[in-house]
C-alpha positions as CSV (number, residue, x, y, z in Angstrom):
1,X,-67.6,-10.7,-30.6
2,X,-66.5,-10.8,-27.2
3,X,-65.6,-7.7,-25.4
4,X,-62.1,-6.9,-24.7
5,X,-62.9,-4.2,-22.4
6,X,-66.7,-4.0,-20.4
7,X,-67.2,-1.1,-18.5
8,X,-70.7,-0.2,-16.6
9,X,-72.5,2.6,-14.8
10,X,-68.4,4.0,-14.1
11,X,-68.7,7.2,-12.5
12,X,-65.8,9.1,-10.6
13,X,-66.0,11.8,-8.0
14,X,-63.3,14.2,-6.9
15,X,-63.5,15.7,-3.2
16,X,-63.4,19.6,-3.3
17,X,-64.1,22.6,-1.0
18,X,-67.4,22.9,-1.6
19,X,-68.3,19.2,-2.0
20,X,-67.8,15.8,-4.2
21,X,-67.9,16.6,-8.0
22,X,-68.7,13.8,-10.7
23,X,-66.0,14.2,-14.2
24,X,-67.1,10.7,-15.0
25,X,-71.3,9.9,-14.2
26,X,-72.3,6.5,-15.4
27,X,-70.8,5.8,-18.4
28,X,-71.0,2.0,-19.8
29,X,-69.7,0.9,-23.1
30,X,-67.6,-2.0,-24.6
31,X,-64.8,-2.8,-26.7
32,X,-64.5,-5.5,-28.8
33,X,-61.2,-7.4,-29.7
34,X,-59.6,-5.1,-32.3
35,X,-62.4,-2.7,-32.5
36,X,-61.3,1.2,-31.9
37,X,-63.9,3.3,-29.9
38,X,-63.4,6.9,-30.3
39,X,-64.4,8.9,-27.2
40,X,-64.9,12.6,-28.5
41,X,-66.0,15.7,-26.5
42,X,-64.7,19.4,-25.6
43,X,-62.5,19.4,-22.7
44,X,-63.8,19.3,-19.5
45,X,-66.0,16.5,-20.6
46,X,-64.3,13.6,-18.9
47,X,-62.5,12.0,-21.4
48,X,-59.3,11.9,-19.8
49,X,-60.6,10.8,-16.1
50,X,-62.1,8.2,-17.7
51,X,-59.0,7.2,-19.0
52,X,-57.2,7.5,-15.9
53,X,-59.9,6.1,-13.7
54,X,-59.5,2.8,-15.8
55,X,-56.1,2.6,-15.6
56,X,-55.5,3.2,-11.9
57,X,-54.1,6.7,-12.2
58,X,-57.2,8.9,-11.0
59,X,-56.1,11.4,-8.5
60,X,-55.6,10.6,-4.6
61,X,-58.8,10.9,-3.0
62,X,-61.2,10.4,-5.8
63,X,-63.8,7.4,-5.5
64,X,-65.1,5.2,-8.2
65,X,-68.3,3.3,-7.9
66,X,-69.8,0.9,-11.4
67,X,-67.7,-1.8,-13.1
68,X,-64.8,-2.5,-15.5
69,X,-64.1,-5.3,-16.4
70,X,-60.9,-6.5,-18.1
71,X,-61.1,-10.1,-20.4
72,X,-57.8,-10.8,-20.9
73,X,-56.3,-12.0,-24.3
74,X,-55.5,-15.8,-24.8
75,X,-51.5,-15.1,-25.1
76,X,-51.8,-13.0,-21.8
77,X,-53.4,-15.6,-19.7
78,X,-56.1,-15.9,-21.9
79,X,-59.9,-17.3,-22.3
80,X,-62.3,-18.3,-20.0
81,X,-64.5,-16.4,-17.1
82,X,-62.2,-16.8,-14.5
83,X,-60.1,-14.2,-16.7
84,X,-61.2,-11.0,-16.4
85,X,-60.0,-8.6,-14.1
86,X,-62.0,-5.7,-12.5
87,X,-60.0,-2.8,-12.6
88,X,-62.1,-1.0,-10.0
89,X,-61.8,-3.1,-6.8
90,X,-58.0,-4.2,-8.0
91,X,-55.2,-3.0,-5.4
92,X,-52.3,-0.9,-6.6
93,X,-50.3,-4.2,-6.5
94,X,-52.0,-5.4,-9.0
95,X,-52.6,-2.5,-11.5
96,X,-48.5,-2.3,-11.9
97,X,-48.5,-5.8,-13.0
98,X,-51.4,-5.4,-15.4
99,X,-50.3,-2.0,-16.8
100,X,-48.4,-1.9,-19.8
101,X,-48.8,-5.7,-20.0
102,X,-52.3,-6.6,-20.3
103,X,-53.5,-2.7,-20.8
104,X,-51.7,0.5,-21.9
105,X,-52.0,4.2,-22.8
106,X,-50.5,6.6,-24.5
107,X,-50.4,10.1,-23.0
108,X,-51.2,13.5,-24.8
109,X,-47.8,15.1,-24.5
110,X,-45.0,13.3,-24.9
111,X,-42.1,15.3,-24.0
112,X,-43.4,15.6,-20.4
113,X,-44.5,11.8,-20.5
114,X,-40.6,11.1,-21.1
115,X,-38.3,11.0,-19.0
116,X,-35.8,13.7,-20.2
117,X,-33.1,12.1,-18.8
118,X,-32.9,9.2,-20.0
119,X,-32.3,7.5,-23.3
120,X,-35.1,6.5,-25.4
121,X,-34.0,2.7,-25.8
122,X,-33.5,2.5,-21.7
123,X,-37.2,3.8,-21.4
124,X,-38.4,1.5,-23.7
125,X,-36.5,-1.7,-22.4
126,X,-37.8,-0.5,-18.6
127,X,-41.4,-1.5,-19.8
128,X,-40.4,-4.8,-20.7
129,X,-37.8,-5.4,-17.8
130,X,-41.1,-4.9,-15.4
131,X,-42.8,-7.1,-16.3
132,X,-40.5,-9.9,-17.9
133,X,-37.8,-10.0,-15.1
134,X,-36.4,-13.2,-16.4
135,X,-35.0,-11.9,-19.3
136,X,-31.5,-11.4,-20.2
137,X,-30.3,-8.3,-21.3
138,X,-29.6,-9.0,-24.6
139,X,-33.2,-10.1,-24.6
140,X,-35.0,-7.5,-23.8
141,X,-32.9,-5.1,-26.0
142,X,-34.0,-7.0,-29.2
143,X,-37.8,-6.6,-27.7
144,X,-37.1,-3.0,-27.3
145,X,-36.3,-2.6,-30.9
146,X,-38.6,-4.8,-32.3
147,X,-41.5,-2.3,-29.9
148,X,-39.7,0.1,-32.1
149,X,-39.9,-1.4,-35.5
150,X,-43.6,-1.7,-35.0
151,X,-43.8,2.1,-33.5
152,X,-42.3,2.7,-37.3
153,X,-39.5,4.2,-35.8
154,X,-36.7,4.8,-38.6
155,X,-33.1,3.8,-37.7
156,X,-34.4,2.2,-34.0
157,X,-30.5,1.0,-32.8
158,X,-29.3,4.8,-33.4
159,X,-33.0,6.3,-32.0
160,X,-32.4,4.2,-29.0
161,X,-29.3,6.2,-27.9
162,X,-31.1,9.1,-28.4
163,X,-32.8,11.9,-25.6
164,X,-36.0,12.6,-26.0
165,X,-35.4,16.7,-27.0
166,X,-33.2,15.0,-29.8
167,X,-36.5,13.5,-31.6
168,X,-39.0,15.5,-33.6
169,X,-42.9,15.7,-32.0
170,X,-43.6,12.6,-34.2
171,X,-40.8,10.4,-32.9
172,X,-41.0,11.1,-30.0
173,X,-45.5,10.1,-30.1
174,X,-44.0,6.8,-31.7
175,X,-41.2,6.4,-29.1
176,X,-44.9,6.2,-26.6
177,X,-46.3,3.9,-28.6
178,X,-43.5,1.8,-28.6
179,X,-43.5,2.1,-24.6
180,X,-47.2,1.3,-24.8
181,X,-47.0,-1.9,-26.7
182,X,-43.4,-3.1,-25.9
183,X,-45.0,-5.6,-23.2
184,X,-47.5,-6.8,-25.5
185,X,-50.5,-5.4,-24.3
186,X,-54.5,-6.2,-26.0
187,X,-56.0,-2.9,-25.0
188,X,-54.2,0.6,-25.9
189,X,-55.9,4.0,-24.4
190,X,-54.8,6.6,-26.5
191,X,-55.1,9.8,-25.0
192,X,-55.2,13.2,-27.9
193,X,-52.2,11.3,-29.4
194,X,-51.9,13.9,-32.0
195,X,-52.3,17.3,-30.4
196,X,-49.7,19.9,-31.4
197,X,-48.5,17.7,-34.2
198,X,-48.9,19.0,-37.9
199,X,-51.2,17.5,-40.4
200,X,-49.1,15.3,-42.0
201,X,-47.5,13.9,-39.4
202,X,-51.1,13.5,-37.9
203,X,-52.0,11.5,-40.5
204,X,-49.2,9.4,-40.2
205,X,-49.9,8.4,-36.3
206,X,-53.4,7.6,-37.3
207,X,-52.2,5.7,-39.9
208,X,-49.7,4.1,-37.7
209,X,-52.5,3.1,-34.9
210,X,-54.8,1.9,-37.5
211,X,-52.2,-0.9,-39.1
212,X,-51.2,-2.0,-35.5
213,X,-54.7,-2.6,-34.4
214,X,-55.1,-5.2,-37.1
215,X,-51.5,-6.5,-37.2
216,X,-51.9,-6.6,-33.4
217,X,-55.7,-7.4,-32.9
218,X,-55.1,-4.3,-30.4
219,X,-58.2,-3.1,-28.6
220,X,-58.0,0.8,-28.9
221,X,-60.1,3.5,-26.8
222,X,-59.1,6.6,-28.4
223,X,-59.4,10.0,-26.9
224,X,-60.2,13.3,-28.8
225,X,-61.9,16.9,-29.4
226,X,-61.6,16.6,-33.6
227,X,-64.7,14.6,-34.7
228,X,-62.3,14.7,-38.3
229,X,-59.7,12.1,-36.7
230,X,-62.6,10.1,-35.2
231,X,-64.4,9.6,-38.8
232,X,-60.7,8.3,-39.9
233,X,-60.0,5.7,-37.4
234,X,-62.8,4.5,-34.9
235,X,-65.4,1.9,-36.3
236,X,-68.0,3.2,-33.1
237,X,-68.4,6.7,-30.9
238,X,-69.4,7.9,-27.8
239,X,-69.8,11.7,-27.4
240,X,-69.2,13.1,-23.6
241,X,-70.7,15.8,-22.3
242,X,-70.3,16.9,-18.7
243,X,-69.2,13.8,-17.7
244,X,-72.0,11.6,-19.7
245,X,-72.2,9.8,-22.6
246,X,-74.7,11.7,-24.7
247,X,-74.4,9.8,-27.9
248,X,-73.2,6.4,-29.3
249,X,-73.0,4.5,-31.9
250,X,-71.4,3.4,-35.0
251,X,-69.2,6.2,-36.6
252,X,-70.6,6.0,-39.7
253,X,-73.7,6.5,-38.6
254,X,-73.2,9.1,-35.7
255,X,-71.4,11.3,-38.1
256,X,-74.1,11.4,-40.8
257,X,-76.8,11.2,-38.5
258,X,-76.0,12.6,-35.1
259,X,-79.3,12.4,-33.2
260,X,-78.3,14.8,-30.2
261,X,-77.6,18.6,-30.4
262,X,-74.5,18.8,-28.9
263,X,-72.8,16.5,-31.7
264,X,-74.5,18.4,-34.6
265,X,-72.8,21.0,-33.0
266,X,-69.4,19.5,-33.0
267,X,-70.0,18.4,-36.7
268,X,-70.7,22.5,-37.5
269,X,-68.1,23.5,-36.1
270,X,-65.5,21.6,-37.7
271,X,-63.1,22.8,-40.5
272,X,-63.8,21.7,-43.7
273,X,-62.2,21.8,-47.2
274,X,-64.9,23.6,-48.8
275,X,-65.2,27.2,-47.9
276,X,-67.9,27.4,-45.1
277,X,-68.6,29.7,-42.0
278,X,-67.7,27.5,-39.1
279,X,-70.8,27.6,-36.4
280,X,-69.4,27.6,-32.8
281,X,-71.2,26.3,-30.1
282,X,-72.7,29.2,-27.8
283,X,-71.9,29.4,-23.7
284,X,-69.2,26.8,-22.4
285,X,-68.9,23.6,-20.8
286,X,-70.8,23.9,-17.3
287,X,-68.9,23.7,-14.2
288,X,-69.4,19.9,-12.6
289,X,-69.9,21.9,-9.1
290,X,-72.8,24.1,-11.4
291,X,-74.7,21.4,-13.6
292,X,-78.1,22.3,-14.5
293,X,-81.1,20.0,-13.1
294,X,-82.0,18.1,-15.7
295,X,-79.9,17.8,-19.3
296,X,-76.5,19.5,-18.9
297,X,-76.5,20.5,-22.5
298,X,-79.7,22.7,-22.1
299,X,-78.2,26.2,-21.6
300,X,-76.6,25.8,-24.9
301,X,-79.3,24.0,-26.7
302,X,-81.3,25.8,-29.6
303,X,-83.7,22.9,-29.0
304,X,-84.2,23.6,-25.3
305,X,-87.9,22.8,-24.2
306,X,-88.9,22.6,-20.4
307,X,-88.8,19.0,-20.0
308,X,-85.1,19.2,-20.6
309,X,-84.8,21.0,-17.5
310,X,-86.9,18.5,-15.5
311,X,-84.5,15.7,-15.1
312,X,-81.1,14.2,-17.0
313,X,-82.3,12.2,-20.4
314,X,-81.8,8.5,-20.7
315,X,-79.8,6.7,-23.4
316,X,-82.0,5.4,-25.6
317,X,-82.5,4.4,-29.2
318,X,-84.8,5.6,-31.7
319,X,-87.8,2.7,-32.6
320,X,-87.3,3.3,-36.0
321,X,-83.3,3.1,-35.9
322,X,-82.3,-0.7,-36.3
323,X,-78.6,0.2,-35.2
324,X,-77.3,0.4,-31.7
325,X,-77.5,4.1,-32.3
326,X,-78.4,6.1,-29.2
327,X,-78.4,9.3,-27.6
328,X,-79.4,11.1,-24.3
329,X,-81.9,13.6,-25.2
330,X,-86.0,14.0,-25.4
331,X,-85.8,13.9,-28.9
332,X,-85.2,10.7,-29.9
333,X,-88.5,9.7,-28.6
């Protein structure tokens, strides 16, 4: 299947006092039309400036060098080379128009996201009046409740007169999702879409983004620390580490299997229903202006040998794996 979303080699670097720092070094991967890719990590891995690197939002100052590449969807302009995008090189012109039409995200926390101010309904019809200008007002009211109906937002004409501090932490994550998609986009980021919401409604986002990607044929890149959530909604993972991909592959597969340290780490120290002591993973996330030479995982690796140390792993695949299963470390050789 074609990808929806190509990116290569992206790496991002923020100026500081004591020099340029990399939250994003060389990632590639690809995203498939209706496929969910779950990127997991701790934070301070890079998730989130990857995120906002492809979507135009990374801070003043920082650079981006690699590619990303945008195929667009056969309603938005659709098929054919000549329509894909490069987010990288694109001017800020251009990333208004494509955002929210052609890609979208979803941020963590939604009450800061929204503007408190302003009605939910107005919010939601201002994502479709930038980009469909033409439309009358009646117009782009029913699309604002139809982005609504498919945000499974109960009661959407009264919720539409309604303030953001008058929804719960759930509506107010589907009232997003409804800003998201309300121009019709084919790639959704979401961004630790369920942090600070309770299990059940938890389960009932997920649930949500799961239905739309096949009623939708959405494209979604979804952004978390729980490996849990991951297992319930991506069909493929990539694990960051200080800024890298260290492992990817199907979730199935990386879940049972992990083949790098660091994720058999994350899969200890995740709850579980049976009664088991949760292993945490010693030392912290390394400071990006205080990497270690060679794997950044080392300090906190029970596997550490010296070749870690000598230089930073490739991604590579096992001989005897005949997935697209790969990790960055020694021992998959």
């Amino acid at each position: 299947m074609a990808p929806r979303l190509e990116v290569c080699g992206l790496t991002v670097e923020l100026p500081t006092r004591a020099g340029w720092i990399g939250p994003v070094k060389d990632v590639s991967f690809e995203l498939a039309a209706g496929e969910t890719l779950g990127i997991v990590g701790e934070s301070g891995s890079g998730k989130t400036m990857l995120a906002l690197a492809l979507m135009g939002l990374h801070p003043p100052g920082a650079r981006r060098r690699g590619e990303a590449w945008l195929h667009r969807a056969a309603g938005n302009g659709g098929s054919g080379p000549g329509n894909r995008f490069d987010l990288l090189s694109a001017r800020e012109r251009e990333m208004r128009a494509l955002r929210g039409r052609e890609i979208s995200m979803v941020f963590q926390e939604p009450m800061t996201a929204l503007n408190p101010v302003l009605r939910v309904g107005t919010q939601i019809e201002e994502a479709i009046r930038v980009h469909r200008p033409d439309l009358a007002r009646s117009e782009v009211r029913r699309h604002a409740l139809e982005a609504m109906k498919h945000a499974a937002i109960p009661e959407p004409q009264r919720r539409a007169r309604q303030y953001p501090h008058q929804l719960s932490g759930g509506l107010r994550q589907r009232a997003m999702i409804a800003i998201a998609l309300a121009a019709g986009p084919s790639v959704l980021i979401a961004d630790e879409p369920t942090t600070a919401l309770d299990m059940t409604v938890q389960k009932q986002i997920l649930d949500l983004l799961q239905a739309l990607g096949g009623e939708l044929k959405l494209s979604l890149l979804f952004i978390t620390h729980d490996l849990g959530i991951v297992g319930q909604i991506a069909d493929r993972v990539a694990v960051m580490y200080a800024g890298r991909i260290v492992e990817e592959g199907p979730a199935a597969k990386v879940l049972r299997h992990p083949r790098h340290p660091y994720t058999e780490g994350l899969i200890r120290a995740a709850p579980r229903l049976a009664r088991e002591r949760l292993e945490s993973i010693p030392g912290a996330v390394p400071a990006l202006d205080h990497l270690p030479p060679g794997c950044a995982f080392a300090p906190r690796c029970s596997h550490r040998v010296a070749e870690c140390d000598a230089r930073v792993p490739d991604l590579i695949r096992a001989a005897e794996d005949p997935e697209n299963h790969r990790a960055r470390c020694i021992l998959m050789r």
